[in-house]
C-alpha positions in Angstrom: 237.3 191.9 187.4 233.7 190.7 187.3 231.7 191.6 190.5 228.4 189.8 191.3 226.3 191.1 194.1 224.3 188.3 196.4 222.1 189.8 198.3 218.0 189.2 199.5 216.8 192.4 200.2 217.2 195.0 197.2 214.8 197.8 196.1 211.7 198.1 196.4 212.1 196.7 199.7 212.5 199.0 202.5 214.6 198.8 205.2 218.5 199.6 206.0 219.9 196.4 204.5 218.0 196.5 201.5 219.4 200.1 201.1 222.4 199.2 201.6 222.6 196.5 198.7 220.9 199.2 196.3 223.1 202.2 196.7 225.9 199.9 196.6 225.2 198.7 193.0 224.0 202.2 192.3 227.6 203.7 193.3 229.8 201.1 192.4 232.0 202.3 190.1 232.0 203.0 186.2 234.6 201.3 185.4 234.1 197.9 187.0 231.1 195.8 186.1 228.5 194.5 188.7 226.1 192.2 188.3 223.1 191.8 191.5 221.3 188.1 192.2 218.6 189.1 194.3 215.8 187.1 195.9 212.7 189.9 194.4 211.3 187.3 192.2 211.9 184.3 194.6 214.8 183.4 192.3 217.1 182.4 195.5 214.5 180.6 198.1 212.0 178.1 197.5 208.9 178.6 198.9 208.8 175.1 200.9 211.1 172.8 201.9 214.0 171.7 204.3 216.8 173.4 202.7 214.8 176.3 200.6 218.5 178.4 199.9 219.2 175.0 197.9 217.5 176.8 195.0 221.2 179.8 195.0 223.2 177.3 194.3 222.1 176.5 191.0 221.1 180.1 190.5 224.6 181.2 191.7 226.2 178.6 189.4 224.4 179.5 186.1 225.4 183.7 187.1 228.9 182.6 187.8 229.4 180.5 184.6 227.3 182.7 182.0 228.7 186.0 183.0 232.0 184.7 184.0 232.1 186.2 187.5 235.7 186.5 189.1 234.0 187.8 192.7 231.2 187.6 194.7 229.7 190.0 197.2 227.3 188.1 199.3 225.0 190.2 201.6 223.6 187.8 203.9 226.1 185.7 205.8 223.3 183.1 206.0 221.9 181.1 204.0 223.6 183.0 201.1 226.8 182.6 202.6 226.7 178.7 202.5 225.5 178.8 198.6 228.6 181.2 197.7 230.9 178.8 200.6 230.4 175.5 198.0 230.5 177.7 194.9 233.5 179.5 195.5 235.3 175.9 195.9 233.7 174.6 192.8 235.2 177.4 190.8 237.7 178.5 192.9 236.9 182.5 193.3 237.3 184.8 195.9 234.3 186.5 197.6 233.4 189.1 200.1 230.6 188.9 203.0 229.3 191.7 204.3 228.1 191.9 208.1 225.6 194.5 209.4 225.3 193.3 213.1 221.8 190.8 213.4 222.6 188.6 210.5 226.0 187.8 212.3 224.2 187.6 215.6 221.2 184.8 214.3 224.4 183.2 212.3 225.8 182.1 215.7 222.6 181.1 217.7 223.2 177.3 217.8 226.4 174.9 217.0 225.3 173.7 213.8 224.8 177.7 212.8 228.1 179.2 214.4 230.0 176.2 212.8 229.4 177.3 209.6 229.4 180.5 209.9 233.7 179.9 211.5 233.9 178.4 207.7 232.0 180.5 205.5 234.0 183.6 207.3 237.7 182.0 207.5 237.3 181.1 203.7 236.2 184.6 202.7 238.9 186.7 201.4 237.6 189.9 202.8 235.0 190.4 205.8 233.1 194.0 205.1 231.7 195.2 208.6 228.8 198.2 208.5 229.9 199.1 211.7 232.6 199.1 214.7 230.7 197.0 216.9 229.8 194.0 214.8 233.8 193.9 213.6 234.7 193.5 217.5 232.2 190.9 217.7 234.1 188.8 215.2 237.6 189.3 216.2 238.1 185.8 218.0 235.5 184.3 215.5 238.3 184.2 212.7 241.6 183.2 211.7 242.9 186.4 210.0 241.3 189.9 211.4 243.5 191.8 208.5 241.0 190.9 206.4 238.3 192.8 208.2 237.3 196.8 207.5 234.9 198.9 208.6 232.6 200.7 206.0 229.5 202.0 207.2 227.0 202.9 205.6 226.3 206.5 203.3 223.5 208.7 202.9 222.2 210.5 199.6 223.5 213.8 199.2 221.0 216.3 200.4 223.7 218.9 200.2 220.8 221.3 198.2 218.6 220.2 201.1 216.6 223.7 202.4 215.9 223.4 206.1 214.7 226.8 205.8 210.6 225.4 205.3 210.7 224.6 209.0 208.5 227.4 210.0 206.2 227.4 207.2 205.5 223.4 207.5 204.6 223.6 211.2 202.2 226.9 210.7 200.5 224.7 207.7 199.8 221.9 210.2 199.1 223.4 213.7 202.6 223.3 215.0 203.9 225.9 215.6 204.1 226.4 219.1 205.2 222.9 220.2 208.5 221.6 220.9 208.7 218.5 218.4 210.4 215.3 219.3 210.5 212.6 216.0 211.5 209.1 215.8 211.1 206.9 212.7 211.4 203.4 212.1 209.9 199.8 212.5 208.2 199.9 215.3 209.5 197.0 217.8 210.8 197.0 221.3 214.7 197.4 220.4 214.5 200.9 218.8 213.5 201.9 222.1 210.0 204.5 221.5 208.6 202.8 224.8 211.6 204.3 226.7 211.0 208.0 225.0 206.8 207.6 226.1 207.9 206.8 229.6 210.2 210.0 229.4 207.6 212.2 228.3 206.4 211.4 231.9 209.5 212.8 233.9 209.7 215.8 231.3 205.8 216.8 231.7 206.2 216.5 235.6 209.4 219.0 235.4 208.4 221.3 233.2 204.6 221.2 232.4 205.1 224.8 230.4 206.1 222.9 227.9 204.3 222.2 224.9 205.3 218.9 224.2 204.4 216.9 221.0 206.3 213.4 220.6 205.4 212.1 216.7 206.5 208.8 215.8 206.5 207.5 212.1 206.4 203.8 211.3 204.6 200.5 211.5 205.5 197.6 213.6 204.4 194.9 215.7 204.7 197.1 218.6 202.2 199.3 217.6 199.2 198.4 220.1 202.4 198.0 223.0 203.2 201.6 222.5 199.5 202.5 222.7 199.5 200.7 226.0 202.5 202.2 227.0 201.4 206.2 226.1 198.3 205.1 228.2 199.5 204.0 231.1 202.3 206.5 231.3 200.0 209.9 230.5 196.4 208.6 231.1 193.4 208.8 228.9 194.7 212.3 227.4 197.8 210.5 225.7 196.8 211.7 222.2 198.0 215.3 223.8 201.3 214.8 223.4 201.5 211.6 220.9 201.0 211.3 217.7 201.2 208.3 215.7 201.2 208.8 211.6 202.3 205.4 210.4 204.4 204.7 207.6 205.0 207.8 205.6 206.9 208.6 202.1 210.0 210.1 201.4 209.0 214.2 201.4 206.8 213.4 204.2 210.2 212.1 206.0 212.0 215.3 205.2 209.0 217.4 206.3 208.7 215.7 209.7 212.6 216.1 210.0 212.6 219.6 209.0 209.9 220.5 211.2 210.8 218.6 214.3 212.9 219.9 217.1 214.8 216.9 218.1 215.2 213.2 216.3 215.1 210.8 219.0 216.0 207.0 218.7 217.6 205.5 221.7 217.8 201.7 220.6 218.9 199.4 222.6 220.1 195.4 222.6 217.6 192.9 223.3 219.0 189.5 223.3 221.4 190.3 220.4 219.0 192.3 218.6 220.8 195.6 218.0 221.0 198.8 215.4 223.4 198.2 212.9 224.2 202.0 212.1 221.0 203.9 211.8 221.1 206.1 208.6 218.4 208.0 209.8 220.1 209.4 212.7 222.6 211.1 209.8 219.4 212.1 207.8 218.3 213.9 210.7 221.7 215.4 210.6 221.3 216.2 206.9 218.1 218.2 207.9 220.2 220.4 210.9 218.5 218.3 213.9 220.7 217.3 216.7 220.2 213.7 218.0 219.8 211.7 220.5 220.4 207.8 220.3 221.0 204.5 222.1 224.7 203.9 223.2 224.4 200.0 221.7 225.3 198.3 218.8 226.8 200.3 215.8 225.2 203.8 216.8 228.2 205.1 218.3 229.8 205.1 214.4 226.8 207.0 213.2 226.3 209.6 216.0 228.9 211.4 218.1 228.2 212.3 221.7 228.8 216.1 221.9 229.5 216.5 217.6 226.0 215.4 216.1 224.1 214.4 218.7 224.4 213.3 222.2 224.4 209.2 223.1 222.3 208.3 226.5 221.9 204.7 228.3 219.1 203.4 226.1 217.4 201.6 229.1 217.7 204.9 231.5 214.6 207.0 231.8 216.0 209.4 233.6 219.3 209.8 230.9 216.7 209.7 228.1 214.7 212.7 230.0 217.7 214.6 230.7 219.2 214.9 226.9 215.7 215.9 226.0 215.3 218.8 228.6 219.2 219.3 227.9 218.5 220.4 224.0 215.1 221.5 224.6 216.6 224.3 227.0 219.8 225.1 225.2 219.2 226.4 222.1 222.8 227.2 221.3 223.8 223.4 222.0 220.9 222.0 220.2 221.6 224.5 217.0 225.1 223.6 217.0 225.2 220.2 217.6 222.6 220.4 214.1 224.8 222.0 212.3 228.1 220.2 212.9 225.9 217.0 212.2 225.1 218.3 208.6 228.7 219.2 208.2 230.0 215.8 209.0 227.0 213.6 207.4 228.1 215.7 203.9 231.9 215.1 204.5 231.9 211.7 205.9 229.5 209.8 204.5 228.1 209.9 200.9 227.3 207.4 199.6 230.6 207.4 196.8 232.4 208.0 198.8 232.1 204.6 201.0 231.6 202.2 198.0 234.9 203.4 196.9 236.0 202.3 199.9 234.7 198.8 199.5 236.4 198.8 195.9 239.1 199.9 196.7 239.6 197.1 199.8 238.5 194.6 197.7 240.5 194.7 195.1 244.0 195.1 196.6 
């Protein structure tokens, strides 16, 4: 069986989806063939224009036809979805879309949108879900839930990874006598690094022996709003006790993680805008940090309250506080919870592991 691979965010870009998409044609296995149609020369969208996915169609057709394609794996529900919809019929092949949470979401925003979507969906032969939440979301959405499966999304495997630079990273940069919370990502309203500033607040007022230093990694819209935020919550001093160090590269990630105490992320829903999974909250795990997260969206498949990490309301200040002072106090709890999150990250979720999965489902 030929496989193609639809998708509109692949490497270089950045971002969960598009690494999704690339370790899933990077994994897939030997012995099947893959093809991936990806929008990184604007070969799917035109630039202008009513209908601007008009342009997969004939890219999809030519792909289909030359390499004599028997499946398709489309990645974005919308607009691909409608492209691969009118292609399958024309050729009559099966394909596969894949749902990570906000693409399903923006899919059923208006009529128009959610009709389409009931269509694209019901005429899929299998319905891939990155995570528990989004596959709920669906289940009175389609005809035929037996054609739904979980799969969530792997991490590289860091098993050689050596945590043991922790000490040695935070002498070289003035660290070493802080207590380190880290958060990474975009930085926008949902992932919830307002809520952590205005917990710093609480924490500082309980325990001011505490040397606290809260670094968060990223760029984002949001960036001036969390300025605003630090400053209005700690006063003119903010800098104390936040550090902001933009987007940074992929040893500069595992330094941070090493070095920190606690990885913090505690996204929440706004308006249908919710984390997916959040590989980074296994990353963490691959570098021995505990968590703490956002009990919204697809989280709760990525981090276990009381195994990896511990889950909090993400719009609860006083929650958020508490897990902090919780694993900032208790060593034992914050070590272990580490170390089983390294232990199930390794055994639950490489990346081979889970595109076998998808293989496997698809084919049967």
């Amino acid at each position: 069986m030929k496989f193609l691979l639809l998708t509109l965010e692949y490497f270089p870009f950045k971002g969960g989806v598009a690494n999704y998409y690339t370790n899933l044609a990077y994994y897939w296995p030997k012995n099947s063939q893959l093809s991936v149609l990806n929008n990184n020369n604007n070969e799917l969208l035109r630039k202008k224009g009513i209908i601007r996915w008009s342009k997969t169609i004939f890219k999809l057709y030519h792909q289909v036809k030359k390499n004599q394609i028997n499946y398709i794996i489309v990645g974005h529900i919308l607009p691909l979805g409608t492209a691969t919809y009118i292609i399958s019929k024309l050729f009559k092949i099966k394909y596969a879309v894949v749902l990570h949470g906000m693409d399903f979401s923006l899919a059923t925003k208006n009529y128009y949108k959610k009709t389409l979507s009931r269509l694209i969906l019901n005429r899929a032969d299998k319905i891939i879900s990155a995570n528990s939440y989004t596959s709920k979301l669906i289940t009175d959405f389609i005809k035929d839930n037996n054609k739904v499966k979980v799969i969530n999304p792997g991490v590289k495997d860091f098993s050689n990874f050596n945590c043991d630079n922790n000490e040695s990273i935070r002498y070289k940069n003035g660290l070493t006598d802080y207590k380190i919370l880290f958060s990474l990502g975009r930085l926008v309203k949902r992932k919830g690094f307002d809520y952590v500033i205005k917990a710093l607040k609480e924490i500082l007022n309980k325990r001011p022996d505490f040397d606290l230093l809260y670094i968060i990694a990223g760029q984002g819209p949001d960036f001036n709003y969390l300025k605003q935020v630090a400053y209005e919550e700690l006063g003119p001093n903010w800098e104390k006790y936040i550090k902001f160090v933009g987007e940074v590269s992929e040893s500069e990630k595992w330094s941070l993680l090493s070095c920190c105490d606690i990885f913090i992320m505690p996204s929440r829903n706004i308006l249908g805008d919710f984390e997916g999974f959040g590989i980074v909250y296994l990353e963490a795990n691959l570098a021995s940090k505990a968590v703490i997260a956002g009990r919204s969206g697809g989280v709760s498949d990525a981090v276990e309250s009381g195994v990896n990490g511990l889950l909090v309301n993400p719009e609860n200040i006083g929650e958020i506080s508490q897990a902090i002072l919780s694993l900032l106090d208790k060593d034992f709890l914050r070590l272990k919870l580490g170390q089983l999150g390294r232990e199930r990250a390794l055994k639950d979720f490489s990346w081979k592991h889970q595109i076998e999965l998808m293989y496997n489902f698809l084919i049967k």
